[in-house]
Each structure stands twice: as C-alpha cells, then as structure tokens.
C-alpha positions as CSV (number, residue, x, y, z in Angstrom):
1,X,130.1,91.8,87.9
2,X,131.7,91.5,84.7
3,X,135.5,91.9,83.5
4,X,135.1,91.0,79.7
5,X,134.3,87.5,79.3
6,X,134.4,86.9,82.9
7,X,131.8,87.0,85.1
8,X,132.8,87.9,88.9
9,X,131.2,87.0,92.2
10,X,131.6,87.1,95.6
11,X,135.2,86.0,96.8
12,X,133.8,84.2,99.5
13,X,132.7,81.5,97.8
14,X,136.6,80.2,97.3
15,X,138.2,82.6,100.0
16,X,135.9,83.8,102.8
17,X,138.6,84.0,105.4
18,X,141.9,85.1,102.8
19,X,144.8,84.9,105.4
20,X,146.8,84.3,102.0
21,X,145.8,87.2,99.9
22,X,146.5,89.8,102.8
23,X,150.2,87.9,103.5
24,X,151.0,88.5,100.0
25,X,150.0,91.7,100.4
26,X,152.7,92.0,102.7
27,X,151.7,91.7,105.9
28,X,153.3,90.8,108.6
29,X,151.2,89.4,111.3
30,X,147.1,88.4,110.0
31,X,144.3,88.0,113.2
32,X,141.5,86.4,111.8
33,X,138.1,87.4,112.7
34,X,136.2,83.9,112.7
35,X,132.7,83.6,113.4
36,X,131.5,81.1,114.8
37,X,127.3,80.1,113.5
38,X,125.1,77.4,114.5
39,X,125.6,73.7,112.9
40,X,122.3,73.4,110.5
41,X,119.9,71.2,112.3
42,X,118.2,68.3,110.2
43,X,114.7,69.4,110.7
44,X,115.2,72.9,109.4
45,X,116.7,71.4,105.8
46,X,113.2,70.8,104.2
47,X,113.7,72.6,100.9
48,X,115.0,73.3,98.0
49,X,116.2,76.6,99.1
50,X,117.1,75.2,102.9
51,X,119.8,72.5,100.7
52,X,121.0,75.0,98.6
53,X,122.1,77.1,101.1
54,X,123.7,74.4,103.7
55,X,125.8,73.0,100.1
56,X,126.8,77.0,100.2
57,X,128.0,76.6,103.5
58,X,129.5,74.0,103.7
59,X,131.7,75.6,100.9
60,X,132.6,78.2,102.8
61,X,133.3,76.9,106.1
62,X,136.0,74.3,104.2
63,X,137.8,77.3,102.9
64,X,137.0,79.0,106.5
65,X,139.5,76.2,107.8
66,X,142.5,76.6,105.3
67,X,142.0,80.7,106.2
68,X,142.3,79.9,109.7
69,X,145.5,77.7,109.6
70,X,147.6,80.7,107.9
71,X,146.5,83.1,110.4
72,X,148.9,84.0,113.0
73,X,145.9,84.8,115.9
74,X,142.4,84.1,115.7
75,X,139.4,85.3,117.5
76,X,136.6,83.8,117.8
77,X,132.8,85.5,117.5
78,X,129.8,83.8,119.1
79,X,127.1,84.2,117.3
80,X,125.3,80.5,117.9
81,X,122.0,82.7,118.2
82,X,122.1,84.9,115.2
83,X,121.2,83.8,111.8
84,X,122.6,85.4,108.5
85,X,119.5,87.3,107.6
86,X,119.0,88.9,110.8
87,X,120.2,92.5,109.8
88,X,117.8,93.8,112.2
89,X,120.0,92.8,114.9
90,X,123.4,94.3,113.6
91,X,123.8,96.4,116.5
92,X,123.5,93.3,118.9
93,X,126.1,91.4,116.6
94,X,128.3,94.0,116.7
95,X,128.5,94.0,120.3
96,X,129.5,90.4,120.2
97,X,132.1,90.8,118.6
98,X,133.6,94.2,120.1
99,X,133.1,91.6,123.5
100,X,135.5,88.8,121.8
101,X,137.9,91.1,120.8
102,X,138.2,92.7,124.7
103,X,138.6,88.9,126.1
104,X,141.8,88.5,123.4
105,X,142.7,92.5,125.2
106,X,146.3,90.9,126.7
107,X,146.9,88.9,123.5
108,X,146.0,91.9,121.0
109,X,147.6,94.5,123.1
110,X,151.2,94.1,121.4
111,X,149.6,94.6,118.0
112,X,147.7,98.2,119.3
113,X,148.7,101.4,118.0
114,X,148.6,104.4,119.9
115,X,146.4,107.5,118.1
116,X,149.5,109.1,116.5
117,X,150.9,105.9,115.2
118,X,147.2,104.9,113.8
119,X,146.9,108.7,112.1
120,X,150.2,108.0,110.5
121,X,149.5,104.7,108.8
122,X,145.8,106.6,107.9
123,X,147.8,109.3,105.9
124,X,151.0,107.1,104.3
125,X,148.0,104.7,102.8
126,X,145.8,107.4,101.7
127,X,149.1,109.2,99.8
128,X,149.1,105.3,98.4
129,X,145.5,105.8,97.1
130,X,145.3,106.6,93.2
131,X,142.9,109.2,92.3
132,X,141.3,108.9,89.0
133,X,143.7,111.7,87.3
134,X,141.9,111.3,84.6
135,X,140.5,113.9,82.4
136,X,138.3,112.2,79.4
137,X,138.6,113.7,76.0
138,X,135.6,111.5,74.9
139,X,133.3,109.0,76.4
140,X,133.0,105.5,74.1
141,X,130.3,103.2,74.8
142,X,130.5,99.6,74.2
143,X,128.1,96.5,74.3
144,X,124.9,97.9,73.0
145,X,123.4,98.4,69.8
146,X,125.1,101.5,67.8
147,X,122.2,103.5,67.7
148,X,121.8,103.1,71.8
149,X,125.2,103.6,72.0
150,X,124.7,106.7,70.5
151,X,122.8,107.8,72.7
152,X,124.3,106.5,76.0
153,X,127.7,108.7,75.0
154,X,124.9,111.9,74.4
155,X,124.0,111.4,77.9
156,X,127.4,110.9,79.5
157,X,128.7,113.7,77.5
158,X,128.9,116.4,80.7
159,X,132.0,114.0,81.3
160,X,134.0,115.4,78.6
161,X,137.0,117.7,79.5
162,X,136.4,117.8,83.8
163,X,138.0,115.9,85.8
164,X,136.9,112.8,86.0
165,X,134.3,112.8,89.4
166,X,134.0,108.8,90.3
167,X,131.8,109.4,92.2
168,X,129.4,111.8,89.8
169,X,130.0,108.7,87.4
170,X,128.9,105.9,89.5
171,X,125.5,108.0,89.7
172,X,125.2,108.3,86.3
173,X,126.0,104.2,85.6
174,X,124.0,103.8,88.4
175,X,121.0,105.4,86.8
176,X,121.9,103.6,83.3
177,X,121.4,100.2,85.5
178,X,118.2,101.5,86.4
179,X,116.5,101.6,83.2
180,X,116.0,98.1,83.0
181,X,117.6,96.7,80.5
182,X,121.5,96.3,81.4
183,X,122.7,93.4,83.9
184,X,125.9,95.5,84.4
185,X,127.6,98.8,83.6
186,X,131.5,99.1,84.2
187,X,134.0,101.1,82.5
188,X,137.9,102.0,82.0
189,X,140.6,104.1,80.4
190,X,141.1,103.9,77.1
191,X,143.5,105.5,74.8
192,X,142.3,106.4,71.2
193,X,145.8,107.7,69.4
194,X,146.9,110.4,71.4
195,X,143.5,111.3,73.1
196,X,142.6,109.6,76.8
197,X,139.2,108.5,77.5
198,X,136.5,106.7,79.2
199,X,134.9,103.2,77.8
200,X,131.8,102.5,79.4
201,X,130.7,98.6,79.1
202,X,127.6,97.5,79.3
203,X,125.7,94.4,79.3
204,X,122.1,93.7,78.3
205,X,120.0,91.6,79.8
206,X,119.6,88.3,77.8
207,X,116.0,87.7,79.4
208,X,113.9,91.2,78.9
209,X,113.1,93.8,77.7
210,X,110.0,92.6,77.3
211,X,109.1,92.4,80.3
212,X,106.1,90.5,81.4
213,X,105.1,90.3,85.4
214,X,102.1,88.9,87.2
215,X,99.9,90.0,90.0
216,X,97.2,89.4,91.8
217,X,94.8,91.2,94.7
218,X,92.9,89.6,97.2
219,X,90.5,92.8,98.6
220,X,88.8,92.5,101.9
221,X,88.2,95.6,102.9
222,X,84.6,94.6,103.9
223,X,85.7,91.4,106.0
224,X,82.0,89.3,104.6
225,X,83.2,90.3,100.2
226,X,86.4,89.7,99.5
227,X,87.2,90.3,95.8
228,X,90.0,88.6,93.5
229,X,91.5,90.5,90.4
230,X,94.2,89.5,88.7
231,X,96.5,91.3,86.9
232,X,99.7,91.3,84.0
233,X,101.6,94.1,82.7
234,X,103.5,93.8,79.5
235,X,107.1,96.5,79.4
236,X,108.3,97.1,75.9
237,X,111.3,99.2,76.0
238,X,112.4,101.4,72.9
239,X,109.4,100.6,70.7
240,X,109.2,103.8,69.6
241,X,112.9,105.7,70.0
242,X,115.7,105.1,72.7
243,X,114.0,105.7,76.2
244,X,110.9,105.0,75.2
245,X,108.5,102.9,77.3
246,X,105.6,101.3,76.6
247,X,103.3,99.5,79.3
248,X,100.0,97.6,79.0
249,X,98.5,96.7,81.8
250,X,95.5,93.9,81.9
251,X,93.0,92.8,84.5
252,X,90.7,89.9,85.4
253,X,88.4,88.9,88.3
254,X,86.3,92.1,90.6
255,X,87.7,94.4,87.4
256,X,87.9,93.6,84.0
257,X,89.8,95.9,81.9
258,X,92.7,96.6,80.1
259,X,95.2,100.5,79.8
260,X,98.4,101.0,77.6
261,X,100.9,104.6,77.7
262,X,103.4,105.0,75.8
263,X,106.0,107.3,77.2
264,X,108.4,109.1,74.9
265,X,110.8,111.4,75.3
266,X,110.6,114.2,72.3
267,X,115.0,113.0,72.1
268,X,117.2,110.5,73.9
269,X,118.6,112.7,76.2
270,X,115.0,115.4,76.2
271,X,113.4,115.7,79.9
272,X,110.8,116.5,77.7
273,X,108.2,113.8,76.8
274,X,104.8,112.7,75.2
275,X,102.7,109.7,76.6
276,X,99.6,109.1,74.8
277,X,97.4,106.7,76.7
278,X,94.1,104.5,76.3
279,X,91.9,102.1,78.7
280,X,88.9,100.2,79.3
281,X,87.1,99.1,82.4
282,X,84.2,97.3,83.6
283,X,84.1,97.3,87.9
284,X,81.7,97.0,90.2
285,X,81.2,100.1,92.4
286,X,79.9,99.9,95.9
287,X,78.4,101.8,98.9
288,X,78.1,100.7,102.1
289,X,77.0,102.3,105.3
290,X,78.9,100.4,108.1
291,X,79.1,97.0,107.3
292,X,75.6,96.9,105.0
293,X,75.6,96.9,101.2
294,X,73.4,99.5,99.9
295,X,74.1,99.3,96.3
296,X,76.0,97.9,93.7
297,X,76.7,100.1,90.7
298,X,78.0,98.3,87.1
299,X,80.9,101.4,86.1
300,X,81.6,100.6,82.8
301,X,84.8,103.5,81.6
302,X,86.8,104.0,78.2
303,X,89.0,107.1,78.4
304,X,91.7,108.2,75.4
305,X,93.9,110.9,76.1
306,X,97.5,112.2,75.9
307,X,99.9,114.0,78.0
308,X,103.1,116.2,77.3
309,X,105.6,116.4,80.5
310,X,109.1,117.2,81.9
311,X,110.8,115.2,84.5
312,X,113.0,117.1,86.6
313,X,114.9,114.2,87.8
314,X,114.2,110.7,88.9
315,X,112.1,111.5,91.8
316,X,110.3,114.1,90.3
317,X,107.7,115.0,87.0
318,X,104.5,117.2,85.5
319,X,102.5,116.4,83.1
320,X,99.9,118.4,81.3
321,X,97.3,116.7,79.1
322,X,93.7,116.3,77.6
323,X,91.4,112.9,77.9
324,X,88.1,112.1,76.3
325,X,86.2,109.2,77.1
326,X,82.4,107.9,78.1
327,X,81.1,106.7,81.2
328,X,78.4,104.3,81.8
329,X,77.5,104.0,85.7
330,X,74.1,101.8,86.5
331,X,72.6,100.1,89.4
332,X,73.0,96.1,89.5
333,X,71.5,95.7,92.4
334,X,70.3,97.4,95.4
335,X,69.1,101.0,96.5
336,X,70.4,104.2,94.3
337,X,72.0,106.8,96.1
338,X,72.0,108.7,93.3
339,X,70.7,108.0,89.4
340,X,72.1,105.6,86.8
341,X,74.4,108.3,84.6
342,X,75.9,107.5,80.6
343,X,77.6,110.0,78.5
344,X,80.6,111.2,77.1
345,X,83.4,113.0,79.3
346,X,86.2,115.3,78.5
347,X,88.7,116.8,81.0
348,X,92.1,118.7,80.5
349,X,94.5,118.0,83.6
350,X,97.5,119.5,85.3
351,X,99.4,116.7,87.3
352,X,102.6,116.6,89.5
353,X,104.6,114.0,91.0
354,X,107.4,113.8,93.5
355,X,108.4,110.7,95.2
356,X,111.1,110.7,98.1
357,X,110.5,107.9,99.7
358,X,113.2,105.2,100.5
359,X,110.8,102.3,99.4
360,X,108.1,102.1,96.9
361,X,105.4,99.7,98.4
362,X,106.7,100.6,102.6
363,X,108.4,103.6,102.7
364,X,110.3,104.4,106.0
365,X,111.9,107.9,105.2
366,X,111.4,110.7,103.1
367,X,108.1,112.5,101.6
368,X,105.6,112.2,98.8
369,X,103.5,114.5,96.6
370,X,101.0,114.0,94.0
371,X,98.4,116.5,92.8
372,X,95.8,116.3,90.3
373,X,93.9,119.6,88.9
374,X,91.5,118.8,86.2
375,X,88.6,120.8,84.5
376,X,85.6,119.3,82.5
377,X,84.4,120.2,79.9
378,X,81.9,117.9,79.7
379,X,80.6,115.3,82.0
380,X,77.5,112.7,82.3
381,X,74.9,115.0,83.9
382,X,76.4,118.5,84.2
383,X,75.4,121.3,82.8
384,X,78.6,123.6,82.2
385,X,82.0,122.8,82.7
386,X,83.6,122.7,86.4
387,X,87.0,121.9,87.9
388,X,88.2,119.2,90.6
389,X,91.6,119.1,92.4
390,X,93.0,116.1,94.6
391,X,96.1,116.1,96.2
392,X,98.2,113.8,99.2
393,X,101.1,114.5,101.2
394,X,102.8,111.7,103.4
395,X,106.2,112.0,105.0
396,X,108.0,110.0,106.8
397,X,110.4,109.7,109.7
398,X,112.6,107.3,111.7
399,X,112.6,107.9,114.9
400,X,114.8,104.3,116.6
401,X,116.6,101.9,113.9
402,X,113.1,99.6,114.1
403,X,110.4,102.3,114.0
404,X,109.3,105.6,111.8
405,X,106.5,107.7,112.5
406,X,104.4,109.2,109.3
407,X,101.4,111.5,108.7
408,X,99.5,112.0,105.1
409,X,97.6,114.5,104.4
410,X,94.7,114.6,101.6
411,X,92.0,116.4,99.9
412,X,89.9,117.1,97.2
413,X,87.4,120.0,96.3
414,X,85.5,121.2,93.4
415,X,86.3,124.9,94.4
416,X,82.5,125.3,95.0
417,X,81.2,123.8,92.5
418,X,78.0,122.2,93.0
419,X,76.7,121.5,89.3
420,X,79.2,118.6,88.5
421,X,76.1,116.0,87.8
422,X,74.7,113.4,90.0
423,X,77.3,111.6,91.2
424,X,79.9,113.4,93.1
425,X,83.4,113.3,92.7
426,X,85.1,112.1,96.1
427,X,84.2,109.0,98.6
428,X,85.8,108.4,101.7
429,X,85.5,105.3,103.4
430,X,87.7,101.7,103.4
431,X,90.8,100.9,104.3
432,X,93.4,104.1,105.0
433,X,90.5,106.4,103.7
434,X,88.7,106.1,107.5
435,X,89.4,102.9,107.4
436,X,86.4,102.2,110.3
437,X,83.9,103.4,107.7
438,X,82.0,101.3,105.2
439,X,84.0,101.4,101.6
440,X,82.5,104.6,100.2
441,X,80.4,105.6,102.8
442,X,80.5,109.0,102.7
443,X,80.8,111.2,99.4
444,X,80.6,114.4,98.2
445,X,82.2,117.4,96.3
446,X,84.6,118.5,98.9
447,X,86.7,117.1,102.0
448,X,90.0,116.3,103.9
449,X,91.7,113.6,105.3
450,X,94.8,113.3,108.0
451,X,96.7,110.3,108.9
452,X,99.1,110.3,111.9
453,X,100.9,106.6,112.1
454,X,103.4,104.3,113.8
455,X,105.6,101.6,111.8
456,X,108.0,99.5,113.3
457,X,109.7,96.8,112.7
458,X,109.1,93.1,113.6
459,X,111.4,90.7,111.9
460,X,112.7,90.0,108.2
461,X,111.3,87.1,106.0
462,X,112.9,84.6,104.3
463,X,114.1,86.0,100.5
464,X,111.9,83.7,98.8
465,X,108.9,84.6,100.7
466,X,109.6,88.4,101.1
467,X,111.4,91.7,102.6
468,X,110.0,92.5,106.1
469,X,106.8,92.1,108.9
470,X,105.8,95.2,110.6
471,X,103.2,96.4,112.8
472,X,101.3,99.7,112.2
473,X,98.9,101.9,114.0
474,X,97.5,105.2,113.0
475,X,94.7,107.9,113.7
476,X,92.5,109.2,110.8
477,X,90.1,111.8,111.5
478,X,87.8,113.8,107.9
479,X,85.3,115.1,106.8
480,X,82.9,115.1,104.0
481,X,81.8,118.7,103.2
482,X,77.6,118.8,102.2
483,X,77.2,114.9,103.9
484,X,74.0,115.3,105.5
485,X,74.7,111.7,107.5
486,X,77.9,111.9,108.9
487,X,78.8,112.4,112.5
488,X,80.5,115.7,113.5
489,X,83.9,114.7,113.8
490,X,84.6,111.0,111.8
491,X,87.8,109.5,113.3
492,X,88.8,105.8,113.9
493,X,92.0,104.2,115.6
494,X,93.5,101.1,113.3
495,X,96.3,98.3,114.5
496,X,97.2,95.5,112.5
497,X,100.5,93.4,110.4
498,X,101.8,95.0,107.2
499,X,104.2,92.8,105.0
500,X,106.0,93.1,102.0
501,X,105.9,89.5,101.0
502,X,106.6,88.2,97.6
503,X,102.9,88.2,96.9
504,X,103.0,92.1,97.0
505,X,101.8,93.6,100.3
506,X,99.7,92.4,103.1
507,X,97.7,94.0,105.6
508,X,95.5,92.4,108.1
509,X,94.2,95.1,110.6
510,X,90.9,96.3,112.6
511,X,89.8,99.4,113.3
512,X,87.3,101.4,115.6
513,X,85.6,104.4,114.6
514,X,83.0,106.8,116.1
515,X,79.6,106.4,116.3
516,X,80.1,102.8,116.5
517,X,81.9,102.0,113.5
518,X,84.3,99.3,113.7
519,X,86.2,96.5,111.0
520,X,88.2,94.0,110.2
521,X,89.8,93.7,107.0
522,X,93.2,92.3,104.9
523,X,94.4,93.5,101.8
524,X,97.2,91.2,99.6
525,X,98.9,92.5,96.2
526,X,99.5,94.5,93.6
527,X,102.7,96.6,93.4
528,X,102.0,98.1,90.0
C-alpha cells in the first residue's frame, strides 16, 4: 500500500516473527508460534521463480531467528509436509498446530485465562478501540486528474454529513480499485478551516489504461479437428467522458474477425448508459453427425448496432438496442443441410444480465442469468418478421470445502414461429451443449437443455502456471423440437480435468451418449 511517498509491504519481509514490536507494545510475557517448513531440496530449485522464492526465504527465516531469541516461550509447528501454497489443506494445518500447542498444555497452563477473565480483557480492549467519529463535511479527492477528481467526489458524495460507515467506505474504494485504473485507494481526515473531512488518495496505474491482453484457443471439441484462433483485445478507458470504456477485440486463426463497443455512461455517476457497437467475421461453420463431417459452411457476418442500458449494480444490467447487419452463409465443402443464404439482417433486442458467481471462468457459489429476446425484422430468407428468445440459468453450491454441485438450465424458442428462413436459429451439440453429440448435430427452432454436475477440488498450481485442477462430472439430457433424427430422449454422462491455468481454462474430458454417441475432446483459452 501506499502512505504518501512510501510504498508499504508485507512486514514479514524484515519482521515475520516481531517478539520486539509486541514487547514494546507492552507486553509482558511473548510465546512465539514458530513453524517449522521443510529445508528446500536442490533438485526442486530449477528456476527463476524456484530461486526467487528460496532468496525470500532465507530472508525470513534470518529474521525468524532474532524473533525467536526475544521470545519468552516458543512452540514449535510441524509442518515438514505442507508447502505454502497448499490452502487446500488449511483445516489439516490447523490441526497441527492446535496438536503443538496441547503438548506445551503444562508449560502454557500458567498463562490460561479462565472465560471471565478472557471476556474481560475482550471488553477493556474493545473500549480501547477508536471508532471513526467522524462525520465528513466534504469528501476531497487527491491524485488524479481534476476533472476525474471531479467526478470521484460526485460519486462519494452519499458520505457527506452521516457518520462515517468504514465499512460502507471500504466498499465504495473497493469498487473505485475495481475500475482498472488505480494501483491503490486510501484515505484520511482532513481539516479544511473549520470544516472536517475525508481525503481520498489515489494512485494510477503507471502501466495502463490502455490495456492490451493476449489470448489464444486451442478447440477440440471433435478430438480428429482441432482449431487454433488467436485473439487481442485493446481497453481504452475514458476515451469518450469519465467511465467510459472502450474495447476492441481482434481474432486470427479458425475465425477471422474483429468487434469494438463503446460503453458510456449518459454522466459520471449515471447508471444509465449508451454502447454503440460494430463487428466483422469470417468462421467456418460445421455440422457433424457423431464424429462425421457433413458440411462445412463459409459464415461470413458484419452487424452495426447500439444499445441504451441501466446497470443496477456491479452484478447486474439491461440493455435495450437495435442492430443491422448482412449475413453471407455458403457451403465450402460437403453436403447442405439446408441452402446457401445472403442478405441483410435487422433485429431489435431486449437483453439482461446478472452474474453471482464467486469466479468468472470456475464459479463455485452463487447463480447466473442471461436472457436474450430479439425480433427481426428482416432476415436472409424470411418472409415477415419473427421473434427468438435464449436464455441460461446455472447455480451453484458447495456442498464440502473441496466440492460444489451445479445445474444450468437453457433454452431457446421462436414462440412458434416456423417462417424464420432456411437456417434455423438453435444447434445443440459439442462440448456442454450434449457434449456426446457431434458439434451442431441437432438444430432447429425450438429446444431445452439441463445440466446437473459435480466439481471438486484436486490440488492448487503453482502462481505462474495457474489457480486450481479440478475434476468434473455432469448429466445433460435435451431436446430439439421439429428434429426428425434425433433419438427420444438425448442424454450423455461426461468426466474429465478442468483447470484454470494461466493459458485460460482447460478441459480434457469424454463423454457417452445414447444411441451410441460417445467423445473425447479438450478445450484450452480464452477468458474474454
């Protein structure tokens, strides 16, 4: 963190065992609470990352020593078997050291309190405790641009004249960290004349915005054609007021193509906002049945549009909007399953978003909702105008520290619509749309999809490489309305590995289906 010119880390480095800050805190007796890791072995320092992190240690373990000397009684925690990245096993570490701590019982004992004698120290150091008795008259913002400044002290204006609610505040810095461009957010009392208030400092980031990231995907969902794409997005932030955002995203390899949206909010503090948008795409578009290609369609799309929405908060937004745009869609190669189709499109569209979820690539708590209701005016093909609405639902639940249990729910329909042109508007088929199936096997104007599924928890990767392994197993069972070659009931059965890595995620996984369907596929990156 930052303290003016300073910049502050983690004590540790120069104190990780403080017997001398506590004594000069004024107490009486320390216990030290050492533990006790494995020596490094010499075949597990073989990089960069592996030396940087012994040189760490051996930093802290020399303070370790000096800690230990000024303490009056020490105990001692085994943990020869643990490593410092194994969070996963907290619950065993804890033990460990709740065992150490009983085998010091007889030396400990004349240092225990009894419960009234502990609820009386609780309540003389929480009288001790400062609250923030502070009631800002205004809110100053410092270490920004005057104009953004401006707007930062619209935003924290509810502040003004309530008692100041830290922890109200540390949401709203919080959120102000979130945006992307500040390093750090602190703040402070001031006093301007006679009138108290609240300095919020921030610092911007000396490396973005702009922000430019790289990806890549490596797609096998049919285990004999894996595709490559890869992929950049450019963030410019404020481009066209404060809050505004502007992303362009580009792609090369399987899909060539390139979309931009600009999102504005109508003012700096407005839930409101516009976000115009524009792209271009050239994919290929295939159906399979099983494992065989039947056809290979050249999609060629442009689409210009614009949206007006409201966020309700951070988790949620709607947007309404209107695109226009032209589709070309020809075979390459291969049997039709339905005819070649060019022509303009035009479509006004509802939309709504709400994300719960504790992660954004592998969630493990909380539930999802998108929804998509559009209505053509004109498309390739049709002869009047029709509507189409897709929607999911996924939640998600923990149900033992390492495993969650989730189900997603999907659909699309065309309310009975059957004049929407030649090419229908859903496909199912492919990994976590039956993922047994061929990619796009089945497709029509109307359907559902269920997912019931098991995550849990294998073991964590290394920082550099990624978060976390798991293995997954779920239960799909649809149906595609009006498909003439589908089997009564499709359902399949998948296991496999899902990882966040630092590659984006990876899944490698099989699955088995009815009416003899059955795959083996991976999937690696993307996370935007």
């Amino acid at each position: 963190m930052r303290n003016g010119d300073q910049v502050l880390v983690d004590g540790g480095l120069v104190g990780n065992l403080p017997s001398d800050v506590v004594r000069k805190m004024g107490a009486e007796v320390v216990i030290a609470i050492h533990l006790e890791v494995a020596p490094a072995k010499p075949d597990e320092i073989q990089s960069f990352f592996s030396v940087l992190g012994r040189s760490v240690d051996v930093i802290v373990r020399e303070n370790e020593i000096r800690g230990l000397a000024a303490a009056d009684l020490v105990v001692k925690v085994d943990l020869h078997e643990y490593t410092s990245l194994e969070y996963e096993k907290s619950k065993a570490i804890i033990d460990k050291g709740r065992q150490a701590s009983e085998e010091k019982a007889r030396v400990l004992e004349p240092f225990a309190l009894t419960d009234t004698e502990w609820q009386n120290y609780l309540s003389a150091r929480n009288s001790r405790r400062r609250g923030s008795g502070l009631t800002p008259q205004f809110v100053r913002v410092e270490g920004t641009s005057a104009g953004a400044a401006k707007h930062l002290e619209d935003f924290l204006q509810p502040l003004v004249g309530k008692p100041l609610d830290t922890k109200t505040l540390d949401g709203l810095l919080t959120r102000l960290s979130g945006i992307g461009k500040f390093d750090s957010v602190g703040y402070r009392q001031i006093q301007d004349g006679t009138r108290t208030g609240l300095l919020v400092m921030v610092h911007e980031k000396s490396y973005a915005p702009p922000v430019l990231q790289f990806a890549f995907e490596v797609d096998a969902s049919e285990s004999a054609d894996v595709t490559f794409t890869q992929a950049a997005r450019l963030t410019l932030m404020d481009v066209a007021g404060y809050r505004s955002e502007w992303r362009t995203d580009a792609r090369f390899g399987n899909t060539y193509g390139v979309s931009s949206e600009l999102y504005r909010p109508f003012t700096g503090a407005s839930k409101w906002f516009v976000a115009p948008h524009a792209s271009a795409s050239y994919t290929q578009f295939k159906i399979y049945q099983r494992s065989d290609p039947l056809v290979i369609y050249g999609r060629t799309d442009a689409n210009l549009g614009v949206d007006i929405g409201y966020g309700f908060n951070r988790f949620s937004e709607v947007r309404v909007g209107y695109e226009v745009g032209d589709l070309d869609a020809k075979v390459r190669l291969g049997q039709a399953q339905f005819p070649s189709i060019a022509g303009r499109t035009g479509n006004a569209k509802l939309h709504f978003l709400v994300d719960h979820g504790d992660d954004p690539v592998i969630p493990r708590r909380g539930y999802t909702a998108e929804t998509t209701f559009r209505w053509y005016d004109t498309s390739p093909g049709a002869l009047e105008g029709f509507p189409t609405m897709e929607g999911q639902v996924q939640y998600f639940q923990p149900i033992t520290r390492p495993a969650s249990i989730f189900v997603t729910a999907q659909g699309g329909t065309t309310f009975g619509t059957r004049d929407t042109g030649p090419v229908p508007q859903f496909f199912l088929g492919g990994p976590l749309r039956l993922s047994a199936y061929g990619t796009n096997e089945l497709y029509g104007n109307q359907y559902y999809l269920f997912r019931l599924g098991y995550l849990h928890d294998l073991f964590t990767l290394p920082p550099f490489l990624g978060k976390k392994i798991y293995a997954i197993g779920s239960y799909e069972f649809a149906k595609m309305y009006g498909f003439p070659l589908q089997s009564g009931f499709p359902n399949d059965i998948n296991a496999g590995v899902l990882a966040e890595t630092a590659f984006g995620p990876l899944v490698i996984g099989g699955s088995l289906g009815d009416s003899g369907h059955r795959k083996w596929y991976f999937q690696l990156g993307r996370v935007f």
